[in-house]
FIZANU-205083 format. One record per residue: residue in one letter; y, x, z of N, C-alpha, C in turn. Coordinates in pm, whole numbers, plus 50000, padded with zeros to 5 digits. Example, Ala and Ser with C-alpha at 12.3 -4.5 7.8 and 13.67 -1.06 7.14 Angstrom:
# FIZANU-205083
a494315131950780495505123050780496705132050780;s497755128550708498945136750714500035129050787;
# end
This chain:
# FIZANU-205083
x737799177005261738079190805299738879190705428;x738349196005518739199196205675740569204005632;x741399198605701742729206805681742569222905759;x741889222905852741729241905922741159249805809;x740939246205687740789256205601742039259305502;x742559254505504744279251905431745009265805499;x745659271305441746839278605501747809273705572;x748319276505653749689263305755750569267505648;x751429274005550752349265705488752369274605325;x752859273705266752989276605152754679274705126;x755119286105087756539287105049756959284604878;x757809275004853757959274604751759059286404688;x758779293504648759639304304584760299306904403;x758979298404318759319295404206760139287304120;x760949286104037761819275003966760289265803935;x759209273303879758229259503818757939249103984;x757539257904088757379248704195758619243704239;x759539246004258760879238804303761279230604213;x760949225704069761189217403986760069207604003;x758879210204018757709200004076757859193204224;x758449199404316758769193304399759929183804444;x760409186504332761909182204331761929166704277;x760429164604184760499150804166760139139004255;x760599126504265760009121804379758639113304334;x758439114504206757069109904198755669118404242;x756289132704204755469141804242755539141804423;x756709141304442756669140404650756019130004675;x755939122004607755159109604684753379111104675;x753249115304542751409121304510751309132204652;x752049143004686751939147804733751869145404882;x752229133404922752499126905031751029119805077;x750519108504965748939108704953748139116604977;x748039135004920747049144604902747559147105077;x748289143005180748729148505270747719151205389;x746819140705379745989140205522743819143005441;x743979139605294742759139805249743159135905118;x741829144905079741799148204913741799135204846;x741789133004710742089120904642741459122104475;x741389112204433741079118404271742439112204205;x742389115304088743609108303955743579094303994;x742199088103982742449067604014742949066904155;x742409073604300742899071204397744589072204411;x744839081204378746459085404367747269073404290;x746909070604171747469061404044747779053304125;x746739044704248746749032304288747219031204439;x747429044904480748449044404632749539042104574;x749809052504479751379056204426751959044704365;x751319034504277751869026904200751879033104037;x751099042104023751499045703842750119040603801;x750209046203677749359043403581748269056203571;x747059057803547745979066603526746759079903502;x747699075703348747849088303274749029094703335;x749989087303411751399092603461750679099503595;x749809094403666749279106103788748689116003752;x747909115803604747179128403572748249138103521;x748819133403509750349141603442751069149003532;x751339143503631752359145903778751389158003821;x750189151903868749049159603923748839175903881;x748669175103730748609184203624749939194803683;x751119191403651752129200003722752059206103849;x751989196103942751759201604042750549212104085;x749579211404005748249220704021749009237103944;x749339231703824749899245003758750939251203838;x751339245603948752869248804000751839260104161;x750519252804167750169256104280750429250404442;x750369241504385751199228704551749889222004545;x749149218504439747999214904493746979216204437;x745319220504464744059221904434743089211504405;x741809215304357740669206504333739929214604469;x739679206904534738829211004642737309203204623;x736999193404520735579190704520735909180704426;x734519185904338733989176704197732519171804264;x732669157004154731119149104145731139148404012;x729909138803960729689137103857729639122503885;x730359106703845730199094203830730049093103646;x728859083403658728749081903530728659090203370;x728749103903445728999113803273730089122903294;x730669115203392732409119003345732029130103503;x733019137303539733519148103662734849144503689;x734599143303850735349136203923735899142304026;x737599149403936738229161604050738809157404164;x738809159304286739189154804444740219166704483;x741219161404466742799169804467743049173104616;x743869182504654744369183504803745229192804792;x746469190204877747079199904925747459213004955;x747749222504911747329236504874747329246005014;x748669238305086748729242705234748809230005313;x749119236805457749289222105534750789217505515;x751549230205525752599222905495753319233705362;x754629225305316755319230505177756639235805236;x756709244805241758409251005302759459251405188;x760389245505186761289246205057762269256505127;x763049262804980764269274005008765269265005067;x766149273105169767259268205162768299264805027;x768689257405054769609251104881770909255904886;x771099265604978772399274504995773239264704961;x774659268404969776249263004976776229256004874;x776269242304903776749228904801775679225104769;x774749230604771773229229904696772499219804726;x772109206604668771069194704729770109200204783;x770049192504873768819195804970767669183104945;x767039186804865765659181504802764889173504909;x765029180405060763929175605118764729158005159;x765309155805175767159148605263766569142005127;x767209140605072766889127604928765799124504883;x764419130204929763189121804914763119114805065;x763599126605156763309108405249764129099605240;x765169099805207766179088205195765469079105065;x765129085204987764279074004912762859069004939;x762309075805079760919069305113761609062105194;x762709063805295762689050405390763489037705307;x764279039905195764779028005079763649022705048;x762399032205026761059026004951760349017905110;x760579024005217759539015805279759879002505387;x758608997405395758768978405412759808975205498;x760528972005546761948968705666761318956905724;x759808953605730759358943705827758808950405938;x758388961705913757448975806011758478979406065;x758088985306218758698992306266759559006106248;x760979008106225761699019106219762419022306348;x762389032106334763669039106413764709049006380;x765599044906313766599052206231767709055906343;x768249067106338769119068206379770219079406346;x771439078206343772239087706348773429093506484;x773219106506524773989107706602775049122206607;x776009122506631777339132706625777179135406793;x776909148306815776879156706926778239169806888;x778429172107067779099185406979778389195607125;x778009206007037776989215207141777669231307154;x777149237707203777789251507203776179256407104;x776519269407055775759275706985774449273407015;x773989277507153773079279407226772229265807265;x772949256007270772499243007228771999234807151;x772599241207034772349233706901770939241506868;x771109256406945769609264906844768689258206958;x768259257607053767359248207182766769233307123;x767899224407086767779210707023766739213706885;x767199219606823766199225106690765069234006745;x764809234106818763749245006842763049232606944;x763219221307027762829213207048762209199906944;x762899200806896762749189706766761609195806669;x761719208606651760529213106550759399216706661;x759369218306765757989216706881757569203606871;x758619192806860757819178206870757619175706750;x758149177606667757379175706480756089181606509;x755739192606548754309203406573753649195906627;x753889191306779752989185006828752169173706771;x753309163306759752359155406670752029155106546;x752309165106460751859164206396750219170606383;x749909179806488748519183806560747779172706620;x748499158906626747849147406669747189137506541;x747629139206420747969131406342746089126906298;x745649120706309744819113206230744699104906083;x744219110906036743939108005899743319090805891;x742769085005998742539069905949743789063905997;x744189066706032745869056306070746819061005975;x747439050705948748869045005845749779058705913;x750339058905794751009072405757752369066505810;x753129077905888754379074105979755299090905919;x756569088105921757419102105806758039106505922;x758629111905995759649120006107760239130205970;x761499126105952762639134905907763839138506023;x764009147806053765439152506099766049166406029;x767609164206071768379175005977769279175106148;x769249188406179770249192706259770619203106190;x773219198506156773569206706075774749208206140;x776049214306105776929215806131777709210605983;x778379193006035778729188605886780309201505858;x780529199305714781619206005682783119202305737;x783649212605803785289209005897786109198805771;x786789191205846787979182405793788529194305679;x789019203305671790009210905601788719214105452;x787219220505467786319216205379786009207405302;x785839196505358785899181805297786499179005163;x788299181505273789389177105182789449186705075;x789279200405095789509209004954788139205104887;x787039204004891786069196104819786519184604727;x787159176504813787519164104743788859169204596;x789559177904618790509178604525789409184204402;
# end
């Protein structure tokens, strides 16, 4: 299924979809369905599970609406559902004040999960900007997520771009946190 028939994003607004997305087994199926459709065995065997734990994950996520059957066959007797992506992309709510930010802890557990022989480029950096700066930098940074991601080819190895531009919490925050 070409992705120009997909909607560009789908907002998650529900507790059932924000609880499906929230798992990282389900982010990772979902990470597979990302560039082309898949069945239950294809998924089982990117992901690492078992038949019945992807039909399971899968199952939620379809009921949740994050992702579709975009095309059946028939192998052998049996019907053979080809899963995809419901939009191109998944917009999560903000997680308001104190609130985990769902998206921040699945990548921190895809780059823990992925090989440290391949090329990374991790980085962290502390800027201090005026207002007008900080909204430019984010409005640059989500043009170059766009761009390439309008480049992205589906036969080449899957590459993640996470960034978070935030304003961490002042020293005086912190510390009343900590008590």
């Amino acid at each position: 299924m070409p992705t120009d028939d997909l909607p560009e994003a789908l907002h998650v607004t529900t507790d059932e979809q924000l609880r499906a997305v929230s798992n990282l087994t389900r982010h990772r199926i979902m990470a597979v369905l990302r560039f082309e459709p898949a069945t239950i065995t294809q998924i089982a065997e990117r992901v690492g599970l078992a038949k019945g734990s992807s039909s399971y994950h899968v199952r939620l996520l379809e009921r949740a609406g994050l992702v579709k059957v975009v095309r059946t066959r028939k192998v052998r007797g049996v019907t053979e559902r080809y899963y995809a992506m419901a939009a191109r992309a998944i917009v999560l709510p903000d997680p308001g004040e104190g609130g985990p930010d769902v998206l921040m802890r699945h990548a921190v557990a895809d780059l823990e999960a992925a090989p440290t022989a391949g090329a990374r480029h991790v980085r962290m950096a502390h800027l201090r900007l005026t207002e007008e700066q900080f909204a430019e930098l984010g409005a640059r940074l989500q043009a170059l997520a766009d761009e390439y991601r309008e480049l992205s080819d589906p036969s080449l190895p899957d590459a993640s771009l996470v960034f978070a531009l935030f304003h961490p919490a002042s020293r005086e925050q912190a510390q009343g946190d900590a008590k």
